[in-house]
C-alpha positions in Angstrom: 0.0 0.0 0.0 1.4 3.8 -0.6 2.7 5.6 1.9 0.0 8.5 2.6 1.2 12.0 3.2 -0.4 11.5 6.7 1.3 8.3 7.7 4.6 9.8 6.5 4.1 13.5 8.2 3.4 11.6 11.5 6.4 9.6 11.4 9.0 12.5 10.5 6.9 14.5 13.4 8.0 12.3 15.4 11.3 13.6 15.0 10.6 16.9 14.2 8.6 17.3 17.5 8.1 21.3 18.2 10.8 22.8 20.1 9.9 23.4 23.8 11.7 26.3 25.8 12.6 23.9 28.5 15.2 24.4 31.1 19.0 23.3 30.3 19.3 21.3 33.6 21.8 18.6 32.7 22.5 19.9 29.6 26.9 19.9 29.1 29.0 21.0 26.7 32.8 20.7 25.7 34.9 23.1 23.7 37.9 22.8 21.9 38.8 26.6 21.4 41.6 25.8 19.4 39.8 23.6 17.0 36.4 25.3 17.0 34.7 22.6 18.0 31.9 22.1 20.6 30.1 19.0 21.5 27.0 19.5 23.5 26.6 15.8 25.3 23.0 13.9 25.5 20.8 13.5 28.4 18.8 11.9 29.7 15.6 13.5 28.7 17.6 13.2 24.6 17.9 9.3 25.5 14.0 9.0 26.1 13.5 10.8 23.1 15.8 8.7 20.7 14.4 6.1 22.4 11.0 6.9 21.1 12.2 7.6 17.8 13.4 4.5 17.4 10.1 3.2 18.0 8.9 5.0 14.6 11.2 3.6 12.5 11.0 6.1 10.0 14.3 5.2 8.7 11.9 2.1 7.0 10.7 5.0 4.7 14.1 5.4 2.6 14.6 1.7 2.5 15.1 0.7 -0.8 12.2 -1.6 -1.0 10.0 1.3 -0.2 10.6 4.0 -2.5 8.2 3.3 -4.5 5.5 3.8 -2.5 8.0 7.1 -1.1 7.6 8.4 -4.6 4.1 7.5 -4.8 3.2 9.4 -1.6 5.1 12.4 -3.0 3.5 12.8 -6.2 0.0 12.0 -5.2 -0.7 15.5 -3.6 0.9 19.2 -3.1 2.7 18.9 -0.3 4.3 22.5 -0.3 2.1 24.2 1.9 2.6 26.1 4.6 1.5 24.5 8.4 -1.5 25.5 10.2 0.5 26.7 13.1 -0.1 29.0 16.0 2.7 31.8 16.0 3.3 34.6 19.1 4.6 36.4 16.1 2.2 37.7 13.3 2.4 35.3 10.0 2.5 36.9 7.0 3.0 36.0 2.8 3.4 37.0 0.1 4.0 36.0 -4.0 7.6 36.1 -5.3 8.1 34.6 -9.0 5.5 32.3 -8.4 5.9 31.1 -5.3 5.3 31.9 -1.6 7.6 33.4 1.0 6.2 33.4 4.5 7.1 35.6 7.2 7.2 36.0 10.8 6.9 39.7 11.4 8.7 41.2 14.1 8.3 44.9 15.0 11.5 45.1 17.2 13.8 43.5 14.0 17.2 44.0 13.9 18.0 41.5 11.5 16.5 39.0 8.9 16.8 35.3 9.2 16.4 33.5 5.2 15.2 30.1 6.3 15.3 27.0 3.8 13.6 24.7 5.2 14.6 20.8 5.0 12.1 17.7 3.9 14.4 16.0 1.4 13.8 18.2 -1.6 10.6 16.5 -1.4 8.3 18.0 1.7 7.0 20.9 2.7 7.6 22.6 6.0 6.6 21.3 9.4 4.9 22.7 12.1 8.0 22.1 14.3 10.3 24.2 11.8 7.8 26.7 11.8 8.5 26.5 16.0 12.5 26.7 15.1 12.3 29.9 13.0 9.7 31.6 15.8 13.1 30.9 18.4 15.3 32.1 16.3 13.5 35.2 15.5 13.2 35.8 19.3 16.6 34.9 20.1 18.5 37.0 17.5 16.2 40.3 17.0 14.6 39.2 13.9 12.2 38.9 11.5 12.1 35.4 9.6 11.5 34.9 5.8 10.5 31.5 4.9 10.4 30.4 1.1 8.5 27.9 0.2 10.8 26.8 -2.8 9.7 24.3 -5.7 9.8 20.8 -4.5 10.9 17.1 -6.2 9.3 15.7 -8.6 7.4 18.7 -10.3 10.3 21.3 -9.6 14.1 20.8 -9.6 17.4 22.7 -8.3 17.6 25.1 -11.3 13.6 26.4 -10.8 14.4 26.8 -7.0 17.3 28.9 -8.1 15.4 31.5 -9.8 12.8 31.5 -6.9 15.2 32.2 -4.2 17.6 34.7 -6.2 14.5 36.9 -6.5 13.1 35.8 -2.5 17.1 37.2 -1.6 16.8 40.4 -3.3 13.3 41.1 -1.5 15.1 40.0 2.1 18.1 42.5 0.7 15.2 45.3 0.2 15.0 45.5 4.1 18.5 46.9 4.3 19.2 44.6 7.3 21.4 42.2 8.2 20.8 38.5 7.0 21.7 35.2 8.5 21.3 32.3 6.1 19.4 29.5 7.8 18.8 26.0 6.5 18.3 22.4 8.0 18.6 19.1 6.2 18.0 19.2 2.7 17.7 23.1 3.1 21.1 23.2 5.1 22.5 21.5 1.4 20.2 24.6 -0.6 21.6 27.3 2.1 25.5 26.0 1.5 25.1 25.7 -2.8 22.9 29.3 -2.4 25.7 31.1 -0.6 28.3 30.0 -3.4 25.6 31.0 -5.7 25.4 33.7 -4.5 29.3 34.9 -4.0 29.6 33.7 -7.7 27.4 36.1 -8.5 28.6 39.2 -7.3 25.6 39.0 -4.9 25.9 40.8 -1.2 26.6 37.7 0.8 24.5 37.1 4.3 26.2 38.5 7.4 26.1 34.1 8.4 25.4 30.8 7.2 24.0 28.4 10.1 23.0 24.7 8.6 21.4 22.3 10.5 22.4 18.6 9.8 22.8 19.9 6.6 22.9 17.1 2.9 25.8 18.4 1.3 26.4 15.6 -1.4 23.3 14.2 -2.6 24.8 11.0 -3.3 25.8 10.2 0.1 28.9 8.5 -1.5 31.8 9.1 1.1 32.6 6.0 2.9 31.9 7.1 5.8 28.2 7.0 5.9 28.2 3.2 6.1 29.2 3.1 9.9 26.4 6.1 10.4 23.7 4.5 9.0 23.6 1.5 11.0 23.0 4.3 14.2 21.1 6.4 12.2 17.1 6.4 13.6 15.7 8.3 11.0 17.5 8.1 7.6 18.6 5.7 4.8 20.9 6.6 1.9 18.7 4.7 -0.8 15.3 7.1 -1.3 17.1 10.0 -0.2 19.8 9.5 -3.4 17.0 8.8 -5.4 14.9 11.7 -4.6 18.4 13.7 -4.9 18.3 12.7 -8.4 15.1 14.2 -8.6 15.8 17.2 -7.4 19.2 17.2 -9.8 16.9 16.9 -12.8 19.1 17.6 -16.0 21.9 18.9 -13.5 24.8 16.2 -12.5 24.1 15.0 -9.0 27.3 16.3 -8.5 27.2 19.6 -9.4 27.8 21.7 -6.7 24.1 23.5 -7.3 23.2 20.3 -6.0 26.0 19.2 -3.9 28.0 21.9 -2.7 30.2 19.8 -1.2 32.0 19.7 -4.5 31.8 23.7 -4.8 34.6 26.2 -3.9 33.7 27.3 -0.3 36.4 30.2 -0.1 34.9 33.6 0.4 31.8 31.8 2.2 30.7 34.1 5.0 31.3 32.8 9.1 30.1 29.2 9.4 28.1 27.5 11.9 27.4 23.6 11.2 25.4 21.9 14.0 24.8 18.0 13.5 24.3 14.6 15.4 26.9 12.0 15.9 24.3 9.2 14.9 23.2 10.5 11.4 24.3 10.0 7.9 25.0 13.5 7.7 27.8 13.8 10.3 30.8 12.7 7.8 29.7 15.1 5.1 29.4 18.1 7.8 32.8 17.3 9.2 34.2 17.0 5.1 32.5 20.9 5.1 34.0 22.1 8.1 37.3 21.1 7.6 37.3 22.7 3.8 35.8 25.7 5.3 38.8 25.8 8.1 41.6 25.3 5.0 39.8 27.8 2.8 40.1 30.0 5.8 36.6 31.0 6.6 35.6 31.6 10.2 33.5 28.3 10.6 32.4 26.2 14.3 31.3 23.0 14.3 28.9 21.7 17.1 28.5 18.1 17.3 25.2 16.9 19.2 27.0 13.5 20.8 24.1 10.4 20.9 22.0 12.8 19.0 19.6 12.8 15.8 19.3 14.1 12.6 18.2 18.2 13.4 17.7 17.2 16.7 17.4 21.3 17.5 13.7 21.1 16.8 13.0 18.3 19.3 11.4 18.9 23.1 15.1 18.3 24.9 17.6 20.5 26.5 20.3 19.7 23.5 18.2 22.0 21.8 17.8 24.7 23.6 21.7 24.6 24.3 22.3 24.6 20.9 20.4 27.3 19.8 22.2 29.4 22.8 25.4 28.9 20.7 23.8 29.7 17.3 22.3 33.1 19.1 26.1 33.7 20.6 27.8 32.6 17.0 25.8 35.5 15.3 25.7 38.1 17.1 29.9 37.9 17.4 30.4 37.8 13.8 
C-alpha cells in the first residue's frame, strides 16, 4: 500500500517534535577553542526521546524496498504548503516569482533570518520548523523569511534557483542584516545558495548556520556506512534517489546540488550543527574542515548520541544549541 502524506508526516513528526523552551538542567557542553569545535553531550531527557524515535522507525521510509510507494506518496498531492501553526509572532506572505515566501513579522527587528527549510527536496515545511524559526526570531532580534521553494518531482534545483535569487533580493530590500538558515535538505540549498550567491557578485548574508545539513546528494563518502547502522531516521537509498530528482538535468554532482563539491572560499562565518548518529555527520565534518583550509571563520557543534536536526525536538540539547547559534551570530 502507498505511503499516505499522513502516515509519512506523522512519522518525520516524530522527529521533528516542536521545540519546547525547556530548562537546560543537565545539559553539558565541551569546547575545543583551538579547534572550534563544541560538542553538546546527550541527556537523559535526549535518550527518552531517541528512544522513542526508534520506535517510529521512520528510517523504514528510505529503504530501498520502499521508495516506490516514497515516490508515490510524494507525487500523489501538493505537499508545499505552509503549516497550520499557532505563532506569538504575526504570519504573513506574500507572491515572489510564483511562489510563496512566508514571514514572521517582528516589530523590534534587527536583523532577517532567510530560512530554507529541509524535507528531502521533497516535503514541505513542518509545524516544528515553523517553531524553530519563531526561536530564532526571538533569540537573535529578527524577523524570519521562509520560502516555500519548488519541491521534487514537479520542480528541480535550477527552478528553486530563480525563486530564491528573486526571494534574496526582496530580504536585501529591508536593508538589514541577513543570517542564512537551512536544516537538512535546506542546510545543502543554504551552502550551494551562498556559493551561488558569492559567484554572482551578490551581497553575501552577514552568516550561514546549517542544521544537519545534505551536502552531497549521493551520500557516497565512505563514511556513511558506519552512520547509517545508528542512524534512527534516515537511509541513503530514497534519499539518493529523490536527490536525483531534485538534480533533474543537473549532475548529482554539481555543486548547485552538492555543494560539497563547490569552492567554499569567500563563504561568510560558518556554523554547522549535526548529530553523531546521522548520515550527515561525515559530510558536515568534510564541510568544516574545507571551510577551516579555505580559511573562513566556521564552528562546528556536534550533538554527541544525538539525531538528525535534533534542534527542533522537546530536549535540552536543543535549547543549548540554539544558545550557541544566538552567541555565533551576534559575534560575527
Amino acid at each position: 500500500m502507498p505511503i499516505s502524506r499522513r502516515e509519512f508526516i506523522v512519522c518525520v513528526a516524530a522527529g521533528l517534535s516542536v521545540f519546547a523552551t525547556g530548562s537546560l538542567a543537565g545539559c553539558s557542553a565541551a569546547s575545543d577553542a583551538d579547534s572550534g569545535i563544541t560538542t553538546i553531550n546527550i541527556t537523559e531527557q535526549g535518550k527518552a526521546k531517541r528512544d522513542e524515535l526508534k520506535q517510529t522507525d521512520c528510517a523504514a521510509y528510505f529503504a530501498e524496498e520502499n521508495y516506490s510507494d516514497l515516490l508515490e506518496s510524494i507525487t500523489a498531492e501538493d505537499l508545499n504548503v505552509f503549516p497550520s501553526v499557532e505563532t506569538t509572532m504575526p504570519q504573513s506572505h506574500t507572491e515572489i516569482a510564483g511562489s510563496s515566501v512566508y514571514k514572521l513579522e517582528n516589530d523590534d527587528a534587527s536583523c532577517t533570518v532567510f530560512y530554507i527549510h529541509g524535507g528531502s527536496y521533497a516535503f514541505g515545511i513542518y509545524p516544528s520548523q515553523v517553531s524553530l524559526c519563531e526561536k530564532l526570531a526571538t533569540q537573535l532580534g529578527a524577523q524570519v523569511l521562509i520560502p516555500l521553494y519548488p519541491l521534487a518531482p514537479n520542480g528541480n534545483c535550477l527552478d528553486a534557483y530563480a525563486f530564491l535569487d528573486a526571494a534574496y533580493e526582496e530580504a536585501l530590500s529591508a536593508g538589514k542584516p541577513i543570517y542564512l538558515v537551512g536544516d537538512s535538505a535546506g542546510g545543502g540549498l543554504a551552502c550551494a545558495f551562498a556559493e551561488h550567491l558569492r559567484d554572482k557578485g551578490t551581497e553575501l548574508p552577514g552568516g550561514l548556520v546549517l542544521f544537519s545539513p545534505w551536502l552531497d546528494v549521493t551520500l557516497c563518502n565512505p563514511d556513511i556506512a558506519a552512520y547509517e547502522q545508528k542512524d534512527i531516521q534516515l537511509k541513503r537509498y530514497g534519499l539518493a534517489e529523490l536527490g536525483k530528482l531534485w538534480a533533474d538535468s543537473l549532475d548529482t554532482t554539481d555543486p548547485c546540488v552538492s555543494p560539497i563539491y563547490g569552492d567554499v572560499s569567500g563563504l561568510p562565518p560558518t556554523l554547522l550543527v549535526v548529530g553523531t548518529e546521522e548520515i550527515m555527520c561525515p559530510d558536515t565534518t568534510k564541510l568544516y574542515e574545507m571551510l577551516k583550509d579555505a580559511n573562513v571563520k566556521t564552528q562546528l557543534v556536534y550533538g554527541e548520541g544525538l539525531w538528525h536536526v535534533y534542534v527542533v525536538s522537546d530536549i535540552p540539547e536543543a535549547a543549548s544549541t540554539l544558545d550557541i547559534v544566538e552567541e555565533f551570530c551576534k559575534n560575527i
